[in-house]
C-alpha positions as CSV (number, residue, x, y, z in Angstrom):
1,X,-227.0,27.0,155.5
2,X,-230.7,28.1,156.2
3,X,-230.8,27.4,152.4
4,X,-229.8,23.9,152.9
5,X,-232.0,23.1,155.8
6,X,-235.4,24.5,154.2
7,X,-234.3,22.2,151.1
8,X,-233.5,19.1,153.4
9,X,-236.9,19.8,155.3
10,X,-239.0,19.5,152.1
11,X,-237.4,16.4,151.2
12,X,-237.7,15.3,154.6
13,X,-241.6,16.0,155.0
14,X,-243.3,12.9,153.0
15,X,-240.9,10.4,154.6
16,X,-242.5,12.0,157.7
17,X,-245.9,12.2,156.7
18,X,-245.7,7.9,155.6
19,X,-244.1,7.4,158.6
20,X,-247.0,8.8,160.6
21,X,-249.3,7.2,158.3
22,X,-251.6,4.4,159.7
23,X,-250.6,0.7,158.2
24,X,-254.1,0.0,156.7
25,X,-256.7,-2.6,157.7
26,X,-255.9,-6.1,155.8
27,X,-259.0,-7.6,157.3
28,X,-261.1,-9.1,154.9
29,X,-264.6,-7.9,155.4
30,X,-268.0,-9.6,154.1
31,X,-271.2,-8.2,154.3
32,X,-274.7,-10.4,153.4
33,X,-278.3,-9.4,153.6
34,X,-279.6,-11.2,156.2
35,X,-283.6,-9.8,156.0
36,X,-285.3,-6.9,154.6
37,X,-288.8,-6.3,153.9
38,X,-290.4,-2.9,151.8
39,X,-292.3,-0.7,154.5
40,X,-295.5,1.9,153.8
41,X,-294.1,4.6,154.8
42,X,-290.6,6.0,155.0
43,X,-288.8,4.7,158.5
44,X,-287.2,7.4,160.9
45,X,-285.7,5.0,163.8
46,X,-285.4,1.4,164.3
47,X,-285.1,-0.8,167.2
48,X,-285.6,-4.4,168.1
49,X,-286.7,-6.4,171.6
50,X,-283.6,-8.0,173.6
51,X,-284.8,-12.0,171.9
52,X,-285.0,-10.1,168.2
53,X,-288.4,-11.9,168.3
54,X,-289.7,-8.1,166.9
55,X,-288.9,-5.3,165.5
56,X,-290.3,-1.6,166.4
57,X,-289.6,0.7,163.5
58,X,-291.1,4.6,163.8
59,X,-292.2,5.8,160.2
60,X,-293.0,9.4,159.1
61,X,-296.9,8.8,158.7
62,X,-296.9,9.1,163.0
63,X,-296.9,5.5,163.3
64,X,-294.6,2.7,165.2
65,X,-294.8,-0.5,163.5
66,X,-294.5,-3.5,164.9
67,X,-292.9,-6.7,163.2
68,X,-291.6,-10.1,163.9
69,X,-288.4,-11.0,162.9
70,X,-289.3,-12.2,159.7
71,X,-291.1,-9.3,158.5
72,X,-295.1,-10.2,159.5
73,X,-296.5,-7.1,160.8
74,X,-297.6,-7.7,164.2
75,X,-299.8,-4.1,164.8
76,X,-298.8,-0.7,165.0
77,X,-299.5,2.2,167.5
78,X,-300.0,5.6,166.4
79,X,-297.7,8.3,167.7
80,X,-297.1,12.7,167.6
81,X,-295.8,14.2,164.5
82,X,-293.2,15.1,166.5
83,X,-291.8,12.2,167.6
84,X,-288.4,11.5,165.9
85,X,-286.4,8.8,168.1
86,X,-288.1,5.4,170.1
87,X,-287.0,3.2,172.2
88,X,-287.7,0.1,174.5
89,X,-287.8,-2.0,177.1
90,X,-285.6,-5.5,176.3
91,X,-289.2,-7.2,175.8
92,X,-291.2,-5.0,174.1
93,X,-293.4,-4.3,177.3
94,X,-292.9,-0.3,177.2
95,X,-292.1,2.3,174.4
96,X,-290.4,5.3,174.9
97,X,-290.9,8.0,172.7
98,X,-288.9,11.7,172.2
99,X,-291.2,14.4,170.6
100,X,-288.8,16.7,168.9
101,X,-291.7,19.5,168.6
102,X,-293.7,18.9,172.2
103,X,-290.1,18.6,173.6
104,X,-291.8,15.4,175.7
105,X,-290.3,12.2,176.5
106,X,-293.3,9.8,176.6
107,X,-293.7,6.2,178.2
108,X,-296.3,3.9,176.6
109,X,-297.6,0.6,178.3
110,X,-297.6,-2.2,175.2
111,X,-299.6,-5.4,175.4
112,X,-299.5,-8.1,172.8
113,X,-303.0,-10.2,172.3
114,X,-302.0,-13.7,172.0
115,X,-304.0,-16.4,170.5
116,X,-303.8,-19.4,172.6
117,X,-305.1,-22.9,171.4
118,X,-307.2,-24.4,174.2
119,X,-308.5,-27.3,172.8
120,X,-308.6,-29.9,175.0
121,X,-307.7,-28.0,178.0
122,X,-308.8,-28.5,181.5
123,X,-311.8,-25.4,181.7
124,X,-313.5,-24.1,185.1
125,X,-316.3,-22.3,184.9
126,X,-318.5,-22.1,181.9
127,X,-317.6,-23.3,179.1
128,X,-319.6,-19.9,176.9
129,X,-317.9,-18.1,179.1
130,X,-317.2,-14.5,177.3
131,X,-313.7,-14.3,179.7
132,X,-311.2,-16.4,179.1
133,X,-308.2,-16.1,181.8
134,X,-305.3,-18.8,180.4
135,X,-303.0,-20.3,183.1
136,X,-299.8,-21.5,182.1
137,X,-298.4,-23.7,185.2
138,X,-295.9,-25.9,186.9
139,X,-296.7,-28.8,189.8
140,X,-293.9,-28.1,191.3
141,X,-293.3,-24.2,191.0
142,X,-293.9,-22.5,194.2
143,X,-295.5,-19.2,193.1
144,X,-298.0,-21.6,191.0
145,X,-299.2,-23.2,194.3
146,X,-299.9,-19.2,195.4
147,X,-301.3,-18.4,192.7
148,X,-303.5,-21.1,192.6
149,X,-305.6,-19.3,195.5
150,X,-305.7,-16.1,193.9
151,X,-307.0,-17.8,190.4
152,X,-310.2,-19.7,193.1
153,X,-310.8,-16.1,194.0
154,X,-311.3,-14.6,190.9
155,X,-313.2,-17.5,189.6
156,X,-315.8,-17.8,192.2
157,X,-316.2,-13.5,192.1
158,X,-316.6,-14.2,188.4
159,X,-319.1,-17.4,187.7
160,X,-321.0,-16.3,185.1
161,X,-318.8,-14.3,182.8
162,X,-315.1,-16.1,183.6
163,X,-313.6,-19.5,182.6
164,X,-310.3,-20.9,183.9
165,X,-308.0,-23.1,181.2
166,X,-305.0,-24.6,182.5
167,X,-302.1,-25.2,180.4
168,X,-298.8,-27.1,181.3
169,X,-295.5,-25.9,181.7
170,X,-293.3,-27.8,183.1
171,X,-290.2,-26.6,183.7
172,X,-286.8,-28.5,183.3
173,X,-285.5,-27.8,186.5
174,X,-288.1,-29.7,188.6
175,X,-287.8,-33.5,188.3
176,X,-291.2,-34.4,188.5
177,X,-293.2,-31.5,187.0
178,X,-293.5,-33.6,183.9
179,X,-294.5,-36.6,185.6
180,X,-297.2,-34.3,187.5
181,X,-298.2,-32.9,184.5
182,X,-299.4,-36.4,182.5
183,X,-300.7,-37.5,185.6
184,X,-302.8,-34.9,185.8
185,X,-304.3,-34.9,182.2
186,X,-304.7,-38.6,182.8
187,X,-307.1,-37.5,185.5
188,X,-308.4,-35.0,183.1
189,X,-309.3,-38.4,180.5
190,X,-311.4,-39.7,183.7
191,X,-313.0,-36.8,184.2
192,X,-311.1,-35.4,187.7
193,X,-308.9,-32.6,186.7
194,X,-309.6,-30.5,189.4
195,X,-309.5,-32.7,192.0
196,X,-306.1,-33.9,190.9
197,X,-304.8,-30.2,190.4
198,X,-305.7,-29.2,193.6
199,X,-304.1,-32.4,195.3
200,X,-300.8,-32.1,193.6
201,X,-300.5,-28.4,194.7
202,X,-301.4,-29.4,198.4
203,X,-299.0,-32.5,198.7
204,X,-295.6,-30.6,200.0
205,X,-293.5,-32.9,198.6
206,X,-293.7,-34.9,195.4
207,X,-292.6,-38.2,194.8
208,X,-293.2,-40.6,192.3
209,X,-295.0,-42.7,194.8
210,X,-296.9,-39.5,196.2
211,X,-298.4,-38.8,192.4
212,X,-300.0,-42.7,192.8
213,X,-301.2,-42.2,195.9
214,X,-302.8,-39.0,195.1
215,X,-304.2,-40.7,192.0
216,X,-305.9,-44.0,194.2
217,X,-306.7,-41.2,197.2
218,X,-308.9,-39.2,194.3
219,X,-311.0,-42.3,193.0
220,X,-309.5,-43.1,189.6
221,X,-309.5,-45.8,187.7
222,X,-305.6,-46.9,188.3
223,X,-305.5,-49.3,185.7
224,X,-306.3,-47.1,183.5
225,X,-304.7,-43.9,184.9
226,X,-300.9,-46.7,184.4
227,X,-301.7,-46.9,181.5
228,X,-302.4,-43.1,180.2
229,X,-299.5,-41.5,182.4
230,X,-297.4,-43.7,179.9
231,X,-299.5,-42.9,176.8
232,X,-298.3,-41.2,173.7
233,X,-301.5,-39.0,173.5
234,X,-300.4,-37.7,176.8
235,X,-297.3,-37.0,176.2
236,X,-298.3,-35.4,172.9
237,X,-300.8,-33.2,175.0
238,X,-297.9,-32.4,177.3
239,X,-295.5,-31.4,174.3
240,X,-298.1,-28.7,172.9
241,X,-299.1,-26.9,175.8
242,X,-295.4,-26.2,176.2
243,X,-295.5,-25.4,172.1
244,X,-298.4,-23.1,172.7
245,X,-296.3,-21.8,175.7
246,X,-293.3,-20.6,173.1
247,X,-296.0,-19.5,170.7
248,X,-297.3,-17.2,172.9
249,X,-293.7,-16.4,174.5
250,X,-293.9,-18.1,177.6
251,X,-290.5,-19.3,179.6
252,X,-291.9,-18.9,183.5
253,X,-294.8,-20.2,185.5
254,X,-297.1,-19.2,186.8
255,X,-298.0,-17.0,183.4
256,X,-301.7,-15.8,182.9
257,X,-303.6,-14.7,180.0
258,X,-307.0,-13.3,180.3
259,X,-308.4,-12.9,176.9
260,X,-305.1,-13.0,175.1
261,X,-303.3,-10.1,177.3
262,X,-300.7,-11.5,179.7
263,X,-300.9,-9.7,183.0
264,X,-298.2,-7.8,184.7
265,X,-299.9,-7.2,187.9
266,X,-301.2,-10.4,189.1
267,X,-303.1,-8.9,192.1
268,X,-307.0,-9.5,192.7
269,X,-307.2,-5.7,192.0
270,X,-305.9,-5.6,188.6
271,X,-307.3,-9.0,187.8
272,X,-310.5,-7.8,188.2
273,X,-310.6,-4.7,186.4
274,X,-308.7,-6.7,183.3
275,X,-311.7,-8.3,183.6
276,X,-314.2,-5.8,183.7
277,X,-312.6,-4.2,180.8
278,X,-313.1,-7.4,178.7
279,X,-316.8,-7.4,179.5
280,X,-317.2,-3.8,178.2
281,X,-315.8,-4.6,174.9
């Protein structure tokens, strides 16, 4: 009997076993090549910002380079030879890096240099200026309007060496931001900027009707200022400053450059030692 049971058990134990066995996958899977790009050195760790605008990959010459998403090399930063693994912030702003050897987990500030076209731009200040600080703004954003005050602070503490450019951005959100925004480059074509900047940022409430007054209230030309609110060339002027606002990755106002860095700390403080560090270069 104990015979016949062994027997019946060996017969028994595939049936088992395909029983037990997983019914396999049918999924058809395909796999395409969607970017690569040869490197310098030999890559250790890869990661990418939270847009996949760039790429941060750590290589074993000590290096993190940086790429776009197409494969430009954007910079790199130079790192321990211990360091083994990276990481970083969803933007890019901060790298973290694990040093296998110093047994140190490092955070590193990263700033990106942008080069912003400013041709045709509003400018304060002298023109020759050797600092540049880059405002991209909304007329109807309400951190603009504070930030206005802070921007008048900085200029007048820095009238020899810093010159304000404005740039538009208006966002979608707010009705008449674009409006506000031809209006005031049609100023600009007469000369009065400034004047109309600062009256669109005092006026609590803009209307259509409001932007005319402000317009006749300022001295312009209102035939003329009709006739360039509804112009192509402003429009066109319009439509690249919110270009050059992608370009230099750009979504929210009030955003300021000062000589290509975009600031993280928009106090008078850190402004001014931005500053100070641009003239020492």
């Amino acid at each position: 009997m104990k015979l016949f049971v062994a027997f019946l058990s060996v017969l028994l134990i595939p049936v088992l076993l395909q029983a037990q066995t997983p019914a396999q996958d049918k999924t058809n899977l395909e796999a395409q090549v969607e970017r690569s790009w040869k490197l310098d050195a030999t890559p250790l760790d890869v990661v990418h910002t939270l847009d996949n605008k760039r790429v941060f990959i750590l290589t074993d010459d000590q290096k993190v380079r940086i790429f776009s998403a197409d494969g430009k090399a954007v910079g790199s930063i130079s790192v321990g030879k211990g360091v083994n693994a990276i990481d970083i912030e969803p933007r890019g702003e901060k790298l973290y890096l694990i040093d296998k050897e110093e047994k140190s987990f490092t955070v590193m500030d990263v700033s990106f240099v942008a080069s912003i076209n400013i041709n045709g731009s509003p400018v304060k200040g002298d023109p020759d200026a050797p600092v540049t600080m880059v405002v991209f703004s909304d007329f109807q954003c309400p951190y603009c309007k504070s930030v206005r005050t802070l921007i008048d602070q900085v200029s007048k503490a820095n009238t020899k060496t810093l010159k304000v450019v404005f740039k538009n951005l208006p966002l979608r959100m707010h009705e008449l931001a674009e409006p506000a925004a031809r209006a005031a480059m049609a100023a600009h074509g007469q000369g009065k900027f400034w004047e109309m900047h600062d009256a669109l940022f005092d006026e609590p409430k803009l209307t259509m009707i409001k932007i005319i007054e402000l317009a006749q209230k300022i001295g312009l030309n209102m035939e003329q200022f009709n006739k360039d609110m509804q112009s192509d060339a402003i429009k066109k002027q319009v439509a690249m400053d919110m270009q050059d606002a992608q370009k230099a990755d750009v979504s929210a106002t009030p955003t300021v450059f000062i000589n290509g860095r975009k600031l993280k700390d928009r106090s008078l403080e850190a402004i001014q030692n931005v500053i100070t560090q641009e003239l020492k270069k």
